[in-house]
N, C-alpha and C positions, 0 to 999 in steps of 0.2 A: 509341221508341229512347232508350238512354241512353247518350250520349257519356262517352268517359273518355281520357286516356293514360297512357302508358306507358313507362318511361324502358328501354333495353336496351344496354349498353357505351356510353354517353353520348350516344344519340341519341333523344329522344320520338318513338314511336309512337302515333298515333289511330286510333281504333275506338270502335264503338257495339256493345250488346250490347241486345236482349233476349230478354222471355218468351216462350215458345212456350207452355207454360203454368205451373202457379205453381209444379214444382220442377226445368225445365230451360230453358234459355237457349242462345241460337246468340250468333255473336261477327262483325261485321262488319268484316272487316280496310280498311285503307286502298285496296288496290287495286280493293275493290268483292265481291271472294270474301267467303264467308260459311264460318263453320266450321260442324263438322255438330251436333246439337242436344247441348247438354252437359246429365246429371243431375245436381245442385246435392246432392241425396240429405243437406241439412243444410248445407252450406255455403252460404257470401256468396258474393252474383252479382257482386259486385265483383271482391272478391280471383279469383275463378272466372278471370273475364273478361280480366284485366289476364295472370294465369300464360299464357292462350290468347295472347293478343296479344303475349308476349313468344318464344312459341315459334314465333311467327308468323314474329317478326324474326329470332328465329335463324335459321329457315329461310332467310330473302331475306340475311344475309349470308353463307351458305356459298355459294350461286352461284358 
């Protein structure tokens, strides 16, 4: 796993992302939920990961 956060309206978000294999990745949100496997299809697992974990947070502040 590779830890990262995430800043969204001024609060850091943490999550770990990885490989499933070498061109998609899942996103392990803070509550312990896992996102479903993303295609990278050229992009950085990073940048990927961090968009995931921000829409993450938007979601838990519209509650």
């Amino acid at each position: 796993m590779h830890p990262f956060t995430a800043d969204y309206e001024g609060v850091q978000y943490a999550g770990e992302y990885d490989f499933v294999d070498g061109d998609t990745i899942i996103v392990c949100f803070p509550d312990g939920t896992q996102s479903p496997e993303i295609p990278l299809r050229g992009l950085k697992p990073l940048p990927t990961a961090k968009t995931e974990l921000r829409a993450y947070a938007r979601k838990l502040q519209q509650r």
